[in-house]
C-alpha positions as CSV (number, residue, x, y, z in Angstrom):
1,X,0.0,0.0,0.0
2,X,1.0,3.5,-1.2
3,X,1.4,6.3,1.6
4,X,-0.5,8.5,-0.9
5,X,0.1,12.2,-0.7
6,X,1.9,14.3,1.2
7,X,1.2,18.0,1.9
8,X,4.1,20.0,2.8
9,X,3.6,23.7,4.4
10,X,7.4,25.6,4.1
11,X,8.7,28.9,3.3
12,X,12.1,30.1,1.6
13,X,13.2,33.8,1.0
14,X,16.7,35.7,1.5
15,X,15.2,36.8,4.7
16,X,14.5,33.7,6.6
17,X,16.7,31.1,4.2
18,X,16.2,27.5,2.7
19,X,16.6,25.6,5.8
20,X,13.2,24.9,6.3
21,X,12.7,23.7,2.5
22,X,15.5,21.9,1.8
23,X,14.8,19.5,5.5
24,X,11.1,19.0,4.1
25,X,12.8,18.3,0.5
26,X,14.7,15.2,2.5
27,X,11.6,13.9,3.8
28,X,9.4,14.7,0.4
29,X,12.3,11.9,-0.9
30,X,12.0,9.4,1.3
31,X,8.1,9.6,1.3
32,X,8.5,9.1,-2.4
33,X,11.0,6.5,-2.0
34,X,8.0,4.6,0.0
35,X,6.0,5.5,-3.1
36,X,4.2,8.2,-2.1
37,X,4.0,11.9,-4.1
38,X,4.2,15.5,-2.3
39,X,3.0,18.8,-2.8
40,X,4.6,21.5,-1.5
41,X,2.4,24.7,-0.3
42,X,4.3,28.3,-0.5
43,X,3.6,31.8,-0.4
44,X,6.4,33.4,-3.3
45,X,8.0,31.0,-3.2
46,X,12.2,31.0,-4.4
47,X,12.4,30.5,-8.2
48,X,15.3,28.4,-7.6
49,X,13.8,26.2,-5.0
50,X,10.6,26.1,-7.0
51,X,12.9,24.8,-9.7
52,X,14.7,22.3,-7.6
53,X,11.2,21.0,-6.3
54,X,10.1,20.4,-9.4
55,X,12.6,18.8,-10.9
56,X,12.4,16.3,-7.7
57,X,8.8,15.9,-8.7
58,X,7.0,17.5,-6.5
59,X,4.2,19.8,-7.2
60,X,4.6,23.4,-5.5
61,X,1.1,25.4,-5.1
62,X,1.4,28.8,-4.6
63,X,-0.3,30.4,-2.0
64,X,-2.3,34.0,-1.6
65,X,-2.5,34.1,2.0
66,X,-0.6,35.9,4.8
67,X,2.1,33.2,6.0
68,X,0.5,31.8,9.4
69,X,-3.0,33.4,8.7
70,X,-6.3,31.6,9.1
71,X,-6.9,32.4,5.1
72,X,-3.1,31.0,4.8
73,X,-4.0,27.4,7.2
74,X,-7.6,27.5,5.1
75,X,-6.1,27.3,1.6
76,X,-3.5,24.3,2.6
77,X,-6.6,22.1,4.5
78,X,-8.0,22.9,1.3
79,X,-4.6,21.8,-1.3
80,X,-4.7,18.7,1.6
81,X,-8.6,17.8,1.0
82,X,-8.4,18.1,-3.0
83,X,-5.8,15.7,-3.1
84,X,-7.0,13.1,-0.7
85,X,-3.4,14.0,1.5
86,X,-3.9,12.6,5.1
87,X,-0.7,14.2,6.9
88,X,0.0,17.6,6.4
89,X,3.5,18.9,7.3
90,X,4.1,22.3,8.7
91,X,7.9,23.4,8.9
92,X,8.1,27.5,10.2
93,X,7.9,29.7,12.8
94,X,4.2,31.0,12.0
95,X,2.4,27.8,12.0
96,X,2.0,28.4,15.9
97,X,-0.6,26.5,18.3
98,X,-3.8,28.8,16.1
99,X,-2.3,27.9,12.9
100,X,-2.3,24.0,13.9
101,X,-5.7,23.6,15.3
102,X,-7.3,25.0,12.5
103,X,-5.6,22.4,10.1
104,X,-6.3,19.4,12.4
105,X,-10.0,21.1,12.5
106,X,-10.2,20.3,8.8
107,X,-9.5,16.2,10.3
108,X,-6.2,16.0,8.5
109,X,-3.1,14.4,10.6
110,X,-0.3,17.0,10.8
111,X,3.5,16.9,11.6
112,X,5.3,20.2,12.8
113,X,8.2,20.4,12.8
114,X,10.4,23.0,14.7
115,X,13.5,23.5,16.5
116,X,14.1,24.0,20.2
117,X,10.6,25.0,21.2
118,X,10.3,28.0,19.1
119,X,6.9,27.7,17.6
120,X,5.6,27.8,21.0
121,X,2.5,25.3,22.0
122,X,2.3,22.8,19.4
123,X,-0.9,20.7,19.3
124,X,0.2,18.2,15.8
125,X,-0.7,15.0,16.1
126,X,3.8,14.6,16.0
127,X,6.2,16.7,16.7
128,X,9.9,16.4,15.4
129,X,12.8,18.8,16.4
130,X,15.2,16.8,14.7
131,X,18.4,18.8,16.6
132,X,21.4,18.1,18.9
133,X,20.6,19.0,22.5
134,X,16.7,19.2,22.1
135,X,14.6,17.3,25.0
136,X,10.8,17.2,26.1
137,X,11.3,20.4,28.4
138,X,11.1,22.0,25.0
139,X,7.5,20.6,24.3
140,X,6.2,21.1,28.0
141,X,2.9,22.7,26.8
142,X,2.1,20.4,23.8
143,X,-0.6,18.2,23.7
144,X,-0.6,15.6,25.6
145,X,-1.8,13.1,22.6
146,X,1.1,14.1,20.7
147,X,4.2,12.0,19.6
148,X,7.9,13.8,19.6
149,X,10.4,12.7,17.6
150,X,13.6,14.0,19.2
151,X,17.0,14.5,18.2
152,X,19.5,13.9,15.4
153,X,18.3,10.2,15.1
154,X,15.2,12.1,13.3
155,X,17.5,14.4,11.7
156,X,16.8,14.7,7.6
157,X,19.4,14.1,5.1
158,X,18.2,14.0,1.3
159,X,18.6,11.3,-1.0
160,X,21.8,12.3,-2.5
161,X,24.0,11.6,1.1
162,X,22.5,8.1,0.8
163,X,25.3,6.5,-0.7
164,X,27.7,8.2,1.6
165,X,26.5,6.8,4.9
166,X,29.4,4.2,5.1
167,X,31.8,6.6,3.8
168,X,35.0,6.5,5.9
169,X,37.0,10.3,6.1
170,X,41.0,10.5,5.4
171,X,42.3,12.9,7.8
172,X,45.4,14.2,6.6
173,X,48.2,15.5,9.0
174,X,47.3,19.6,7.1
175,X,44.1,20.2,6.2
176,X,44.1,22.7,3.0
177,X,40.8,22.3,1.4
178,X,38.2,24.3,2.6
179,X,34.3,24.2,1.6
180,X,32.6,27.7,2.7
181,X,29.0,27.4,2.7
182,X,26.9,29.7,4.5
183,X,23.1,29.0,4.2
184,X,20.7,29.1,1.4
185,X,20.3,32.8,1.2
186,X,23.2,34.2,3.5
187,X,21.4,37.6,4.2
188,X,24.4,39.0,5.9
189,X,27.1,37.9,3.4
190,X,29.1,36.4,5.6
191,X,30.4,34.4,2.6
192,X,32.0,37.3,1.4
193,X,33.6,38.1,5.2
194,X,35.1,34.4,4.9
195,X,36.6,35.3,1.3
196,X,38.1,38.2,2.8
197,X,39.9,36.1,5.6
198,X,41.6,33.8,3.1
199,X,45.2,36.2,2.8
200,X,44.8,35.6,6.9
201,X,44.9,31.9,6.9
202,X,48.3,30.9,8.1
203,X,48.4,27.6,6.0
204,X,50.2,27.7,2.8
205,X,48.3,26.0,-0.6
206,X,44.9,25.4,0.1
207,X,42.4,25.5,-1.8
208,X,38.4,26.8,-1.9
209,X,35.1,26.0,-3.1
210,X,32.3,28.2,-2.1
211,X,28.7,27.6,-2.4
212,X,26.3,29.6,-2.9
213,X,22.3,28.9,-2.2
214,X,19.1,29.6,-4.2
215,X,18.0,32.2,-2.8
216,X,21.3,34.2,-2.3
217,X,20.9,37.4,-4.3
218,X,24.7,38.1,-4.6
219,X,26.1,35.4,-7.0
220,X,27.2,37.6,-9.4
221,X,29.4,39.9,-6.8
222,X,30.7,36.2,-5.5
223,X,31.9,35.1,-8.7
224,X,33.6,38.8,-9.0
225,X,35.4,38.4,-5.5
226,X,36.4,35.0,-6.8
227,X,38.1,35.7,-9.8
228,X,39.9,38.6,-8.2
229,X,40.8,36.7,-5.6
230,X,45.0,35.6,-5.7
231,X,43.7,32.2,-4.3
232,X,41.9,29.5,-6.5
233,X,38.3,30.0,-5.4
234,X,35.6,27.7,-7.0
235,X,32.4,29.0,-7.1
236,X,29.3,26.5,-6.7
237,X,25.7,28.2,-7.5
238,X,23.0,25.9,-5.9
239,X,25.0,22.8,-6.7
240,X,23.4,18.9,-6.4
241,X,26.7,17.6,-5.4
242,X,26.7,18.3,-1.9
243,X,28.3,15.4,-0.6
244,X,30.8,15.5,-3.1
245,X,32.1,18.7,-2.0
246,X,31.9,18.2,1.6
247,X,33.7,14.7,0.6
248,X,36.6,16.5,-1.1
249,X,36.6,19.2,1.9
250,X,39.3,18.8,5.2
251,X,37.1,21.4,6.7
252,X,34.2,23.5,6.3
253,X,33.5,27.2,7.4
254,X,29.4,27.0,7.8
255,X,26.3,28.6,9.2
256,X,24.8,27.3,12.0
257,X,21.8,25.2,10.3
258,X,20.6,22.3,8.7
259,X,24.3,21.7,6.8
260,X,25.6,20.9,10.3
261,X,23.8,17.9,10.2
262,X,25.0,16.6,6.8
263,X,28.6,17.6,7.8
264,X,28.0,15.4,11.0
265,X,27.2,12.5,9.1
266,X,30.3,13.0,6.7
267,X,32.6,13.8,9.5
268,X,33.4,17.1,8.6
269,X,35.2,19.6,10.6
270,X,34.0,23.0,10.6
271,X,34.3,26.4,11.9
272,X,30.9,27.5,12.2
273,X,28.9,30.9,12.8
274,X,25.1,31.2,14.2
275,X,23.7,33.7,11.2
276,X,20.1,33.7,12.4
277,X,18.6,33.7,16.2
278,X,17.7,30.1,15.7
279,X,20.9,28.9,14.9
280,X,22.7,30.0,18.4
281,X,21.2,27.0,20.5
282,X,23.4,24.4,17.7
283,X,26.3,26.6,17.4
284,X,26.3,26.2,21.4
285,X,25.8,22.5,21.7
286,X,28.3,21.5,18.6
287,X,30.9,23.3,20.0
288,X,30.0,21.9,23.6
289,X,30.2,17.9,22.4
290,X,33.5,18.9,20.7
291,X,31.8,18.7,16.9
292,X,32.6,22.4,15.7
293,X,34.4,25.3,16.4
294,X,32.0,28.0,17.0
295,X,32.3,31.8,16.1
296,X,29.7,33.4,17.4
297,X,28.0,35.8,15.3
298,X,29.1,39.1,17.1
299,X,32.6,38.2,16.3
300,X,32.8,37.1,12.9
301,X,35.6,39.3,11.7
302,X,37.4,37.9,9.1
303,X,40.6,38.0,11.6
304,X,38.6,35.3,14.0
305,X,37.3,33.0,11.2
306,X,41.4,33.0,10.0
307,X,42.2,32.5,13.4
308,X,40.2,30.0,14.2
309,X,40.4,28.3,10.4
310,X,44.2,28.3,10.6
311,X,44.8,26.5,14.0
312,X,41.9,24.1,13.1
313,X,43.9,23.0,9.5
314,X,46.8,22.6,11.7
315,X,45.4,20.5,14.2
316,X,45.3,16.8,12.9
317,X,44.0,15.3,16.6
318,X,41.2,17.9,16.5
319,X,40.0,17.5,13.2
320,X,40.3,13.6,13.9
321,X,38.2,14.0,16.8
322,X,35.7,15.9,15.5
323,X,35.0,13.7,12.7
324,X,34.5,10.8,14.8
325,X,32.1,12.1,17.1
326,X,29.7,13.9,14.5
327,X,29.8,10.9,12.5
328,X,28.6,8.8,15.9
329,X,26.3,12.1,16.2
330,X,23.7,11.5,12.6
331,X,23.3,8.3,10.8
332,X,22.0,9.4,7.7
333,X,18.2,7.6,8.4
334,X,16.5,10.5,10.0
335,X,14.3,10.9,6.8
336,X,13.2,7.3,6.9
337,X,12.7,6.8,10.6
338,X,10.4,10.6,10.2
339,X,8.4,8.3,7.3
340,X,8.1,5.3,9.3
341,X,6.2,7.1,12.4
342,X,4.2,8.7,9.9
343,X,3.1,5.5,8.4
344,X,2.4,3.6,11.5
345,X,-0.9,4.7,12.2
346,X,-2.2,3.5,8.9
347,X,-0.8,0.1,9.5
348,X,-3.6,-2.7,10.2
349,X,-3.4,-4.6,13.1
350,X,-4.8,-7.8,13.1
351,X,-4.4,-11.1,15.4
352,X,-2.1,-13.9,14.3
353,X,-3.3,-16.8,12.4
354,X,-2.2,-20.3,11.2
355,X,-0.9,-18.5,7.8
356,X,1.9,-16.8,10.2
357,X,3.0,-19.9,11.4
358,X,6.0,-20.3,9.0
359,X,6.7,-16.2,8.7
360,X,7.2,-16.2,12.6
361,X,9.8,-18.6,12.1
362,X,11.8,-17.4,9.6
363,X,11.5,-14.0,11.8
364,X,12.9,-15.8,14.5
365,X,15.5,-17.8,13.3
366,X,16.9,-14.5,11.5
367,X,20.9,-14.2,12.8
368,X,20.4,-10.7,14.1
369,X,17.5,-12.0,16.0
370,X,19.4,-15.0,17.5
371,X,22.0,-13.3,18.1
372,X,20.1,-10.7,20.3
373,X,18.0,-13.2,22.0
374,X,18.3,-14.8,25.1
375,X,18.1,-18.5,24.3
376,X,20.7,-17.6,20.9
377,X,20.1,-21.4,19.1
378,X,18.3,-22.1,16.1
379,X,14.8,-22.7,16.6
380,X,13.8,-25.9,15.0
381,X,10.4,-25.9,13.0
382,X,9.1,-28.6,15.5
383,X,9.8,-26.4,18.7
384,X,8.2,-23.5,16.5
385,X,5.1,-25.2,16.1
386,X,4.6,-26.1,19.8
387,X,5.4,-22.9,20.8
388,X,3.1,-21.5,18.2
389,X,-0.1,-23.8,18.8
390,X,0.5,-23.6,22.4
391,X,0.9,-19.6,22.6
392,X,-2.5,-19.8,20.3
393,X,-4.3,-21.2,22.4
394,X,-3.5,-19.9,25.6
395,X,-5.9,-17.2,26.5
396,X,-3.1,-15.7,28.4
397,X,-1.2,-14.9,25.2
398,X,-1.6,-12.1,22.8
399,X,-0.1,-12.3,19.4
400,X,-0.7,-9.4,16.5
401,X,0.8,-8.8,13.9
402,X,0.9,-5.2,11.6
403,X,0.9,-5.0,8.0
404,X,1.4,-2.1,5.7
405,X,-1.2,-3.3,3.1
406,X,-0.7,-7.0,2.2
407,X,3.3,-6.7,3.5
408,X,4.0,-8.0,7.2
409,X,6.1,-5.2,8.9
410,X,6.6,-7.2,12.3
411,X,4.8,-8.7,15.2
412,X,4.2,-8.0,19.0
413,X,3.8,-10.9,21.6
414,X,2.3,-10.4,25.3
415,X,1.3,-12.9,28.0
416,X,-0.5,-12.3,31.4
417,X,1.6,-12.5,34.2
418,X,-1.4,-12.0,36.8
419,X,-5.0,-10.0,36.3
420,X,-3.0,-6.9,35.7
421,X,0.8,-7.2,34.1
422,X,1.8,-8.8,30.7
423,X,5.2,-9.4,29.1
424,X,5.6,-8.1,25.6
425,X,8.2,-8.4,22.6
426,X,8.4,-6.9,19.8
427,X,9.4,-8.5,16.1
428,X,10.3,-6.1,13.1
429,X,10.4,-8.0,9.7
430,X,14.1,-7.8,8.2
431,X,13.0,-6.0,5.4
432,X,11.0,-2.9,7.5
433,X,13.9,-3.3,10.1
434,X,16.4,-0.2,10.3
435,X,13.2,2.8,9.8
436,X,12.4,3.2,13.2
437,X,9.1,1.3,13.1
438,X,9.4,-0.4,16.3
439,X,8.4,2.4,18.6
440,X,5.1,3.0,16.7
441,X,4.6,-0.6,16.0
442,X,4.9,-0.8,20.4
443,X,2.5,2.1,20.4
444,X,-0.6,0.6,18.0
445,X,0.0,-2.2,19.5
446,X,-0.4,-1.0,23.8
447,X,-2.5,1.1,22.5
448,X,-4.6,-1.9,21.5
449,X,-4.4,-3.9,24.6
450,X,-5.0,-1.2,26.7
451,X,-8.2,-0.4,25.1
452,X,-9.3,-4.4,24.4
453,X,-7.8,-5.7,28.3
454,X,-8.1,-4.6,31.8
455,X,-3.8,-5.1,32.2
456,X,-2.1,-1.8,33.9
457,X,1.4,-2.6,33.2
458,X,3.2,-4.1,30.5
459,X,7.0,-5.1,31.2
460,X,9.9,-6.1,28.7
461,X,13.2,-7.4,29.3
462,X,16.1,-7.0,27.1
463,X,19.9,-7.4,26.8
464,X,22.2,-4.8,28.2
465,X,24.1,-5.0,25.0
466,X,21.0,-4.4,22.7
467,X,21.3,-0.7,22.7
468,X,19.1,-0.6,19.3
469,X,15.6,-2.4,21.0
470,X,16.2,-0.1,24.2
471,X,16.4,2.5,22.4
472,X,12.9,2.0,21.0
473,X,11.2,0.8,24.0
474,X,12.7,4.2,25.7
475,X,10.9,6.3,22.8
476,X,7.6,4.2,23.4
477,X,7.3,5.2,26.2
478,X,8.5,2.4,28.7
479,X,10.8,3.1,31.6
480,X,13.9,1.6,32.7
481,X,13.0,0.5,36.4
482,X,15.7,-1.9,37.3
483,X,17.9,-5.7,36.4
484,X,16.5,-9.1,35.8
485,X,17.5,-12.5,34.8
486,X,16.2,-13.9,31.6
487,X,17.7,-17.8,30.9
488,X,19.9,-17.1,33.8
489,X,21.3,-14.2,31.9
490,X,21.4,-10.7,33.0
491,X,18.3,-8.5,31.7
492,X,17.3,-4.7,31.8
493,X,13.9,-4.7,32.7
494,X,11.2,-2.0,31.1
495,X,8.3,-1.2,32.0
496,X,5.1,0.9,30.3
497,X,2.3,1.8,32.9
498,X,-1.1,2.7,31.9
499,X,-1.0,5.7,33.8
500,X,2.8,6.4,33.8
501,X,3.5,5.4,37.3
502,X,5.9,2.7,38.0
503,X,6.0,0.7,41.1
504,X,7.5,-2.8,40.6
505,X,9.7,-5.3,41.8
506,X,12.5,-6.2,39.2
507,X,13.8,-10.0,41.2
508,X,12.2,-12.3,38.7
509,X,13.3,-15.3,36.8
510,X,12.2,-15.6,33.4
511,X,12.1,-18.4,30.6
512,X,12.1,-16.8,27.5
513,X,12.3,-18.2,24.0
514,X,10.4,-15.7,21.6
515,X,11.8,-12.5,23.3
516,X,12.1,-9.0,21.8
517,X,14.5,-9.2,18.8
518,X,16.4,-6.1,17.1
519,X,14.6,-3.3,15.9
């Protein structure tokens, strides 16, 4: 099954920059990539943008309204309806708390997205702040039914940085070739401040490329300043190699948005400067974690950015280290995982039948699965089946499985403990695996048994070493409350309450043989 349409909400101009087109643009591609289509909704929007979204096919409706306006939230509900869309996605600073409930009054699902808390009380059915440092504290005032989609595990590369996730960096003992690129409109020309700091940089040889964005109205002064320049300055207007460049680059000099998420995932160094309000609260926490050298904006002479340019091309243990930790810092998935949560909801949930019988199996017996399980053998096909006709039977046991049209996408186990507390685990088919489907597979699924049973508490046990399937238990809400043994091996034990309180005793022994497998 299709995800259908996608309606996009997102503004570009010189004044407030491409960031928060060219972030929907990455998820627009991996919606398509599940084979959906988008269209994007924008008030004058960039010619060059407009350009690039068409040529990624993807509509772009122009809008009369006031951005942020009831007329402006009308129109889109209106775009969303005509074209049988059932998520909008709303990425700027006026799509505040009024904004939203008048497009979820029009019954259309909607994702905002927003950074650090900025667009104030957010009411979307999900929210994702996709950036370093962010937590719920952010989101104290959103709605309580609402799902947030935290940090740079969410954070939105587009296609074109897909082949590069496995990309290893050379770090070379000098650095000398350095990538400027300072937003896509750079209203401040601060690219031109970094061009004037070159015959500062203390490092003899290197070489530039500078890239300038759609919607920066100074390309033709750039290209001047270039080819007067003594240095060899290469001058990139809007280019689709991105990754290439940054490839090619030892370090970057960079504004403080989006880009620092697509460096982190190349392991690129960078000085970098916060050239918009927004961009302060990265700047900050990139240069805390040891990621980027940070500039601040009030000091962005071309004497600091040399400064700070030339000691970082000198310093081969910085550079090194930085590399490694951004590249721990984004994986490159943030797109798909965004997708995934998107598409949950419209999964069908059904209970297991004899056709599953063989499909649980093969799920079982996968190597990642065995490997990450507490009992690690192979499962025979004869201790399958009497585990499977037993757990069928047993009015204690649970089992549902989630499909995305006719396609399994995984399966979710629980069994009664007493009146009140089940044990659940969680199976992601091999081919859904790696999206970020298993926290919204856990939700439908509790959701589910909290509605059909009278259980409280739902507990799951898991290896220490499986960082991946705590990781998605944590962001479906369970709690870590304490140890356990599982098979006489140690266990961390979860637990999800009904009404968010946990009081439990975490001294059990367990038997496990169909436990929760990698997400």
């Amino acid at each position: 099954m299709t995800p259908g349409r996608l309606v996009v909400r997102a503004d570009a101009s010189a004044q407030i920059g491409c960031g928060h087109v060219m972030r929907c643009l990455a998820l627009a591609q991996a919606w398509q990539d599940r084979g959906g289509d988008c269209i994007f909704a924008m008030a004058e929007p960039v010619e060059g943008l407009k350009a690039r979204l068409i040529a990624e096919n993807i509509h772009v409706a122009a809008l009369s309204a006031a951005p942020g306006s009831t007329s402006d939230a009308h129109q889109v509900s209106e775009i969303a309806r005509q074209n049988n869309a059932r998520w909008i996605v709303v990425d700027g600073y006026n799509f505040g708390e009024e904004y939203q409930r008048n497009l979820k009054e029009s019954g259309h699902k909607l994702l905002a997205i927003d950074d650090y808390g900025r667009s104030g009380t957010c009411v979307a059915d999900i929210i994702l702040d996709q950036n370093a440092g962010t937590n719920e504290s952010f989101y104290a005032t959103h709605t309580s039914g609402s799902k947030l989609l935290l940090g740079t595990r969410y954070a939105m590369l587009r296609r074109e940085f897909k082949q590069w996730r496995n990309w290893k960096r050379e770090i070379p003992p000098i650095g000398r070739k350095i990538l400027v690129t300072m937003g896509g409109s750079d209203p401040e020309n601060l690219t031109e401040h970094v061009l004037a700091a070159l015959d500062l940089i203390a490092v003899e040889n290197f070489e530039l490329a500078v890239i300038v964005g759609a919607a920066n109205p100074r390309i033709s002064r750039l290209q001047a300043v270039a080819s007067n320049s003594k240095r060899t300055i290469r001058v990139e207007n809007d280019p689709r190699n991105i990754p290439e460049l940054m490839a090619w680059a030892d370090v970057a000099v960079s504004a403080a948005g989006s880009t620092c998420w697509e460096m982190c995932m190349l392991g690129l160094p960078a000085v970098i400067t916060d050239v918009a309000e927004n961009q302060l609260p990265i700047a900050r926490e990139l240069s805390t974690r040891g990621i980027t050298v940070h500039v601040p904006h009030s000091s962005a002479t071309p004497e600091n950015i040399a400064e700070a340019l030339t000691q970082l091309l000198r310093d081969l243990a910085a550079r090194t280290r930085m590399s490694t930790t951004g590249n721990k810092l984004v994986d490159g998935r943030g797109a798909d995982r965004v997708v995934a949560a998107l598409r949950a909801p419209t999964f069908k949930l059904r209970t297991v039948t004899e056709k599953d019988r063989g499909l649980l199996w093969r799920w079982a017996n996968d190597p990642m699965v065995r490997r990450s399980s507490f009992s690690s053998h192979e499962i025979s096909w004869e201790e399958h089946t009497r585990w499977f006709e037993q757990t069928i039977r047993d009015d204690a046991c649970l089992l549902l499985m989630l499909e995305d049209g006719d396609m399994p996408v995984g399966a979710v186990r629980t069994r009664a403990t007493t009146i009140l507390d089940a044990q659940i685990s969680i199976t992601v088919s091999p081919e859904f695996r790696g999206q970020g489907l298993a926290s919204s597979i856990l939700d439908r699924a509790i959701e589910h048994i909290f509605v059909s049973t009278e259980l409280e508490r739902i507990h799951a046990f898991i290896k220490p070493d499986n960082a991946a399937s705590s990781r998605s238990f944590e962001r479906a809400e369970f709690v870590l409350v304490g140890g356990a043994q599982v098979n006489a091996c140690d266990a961390l034990h979860y637990v999800r309450e009904r009404k968010r309180q946990i009081h439990v005793s975490s001294s059990e022994q367990i038997d496990q043989r169909h436990e929760a497998v990698p997400c």
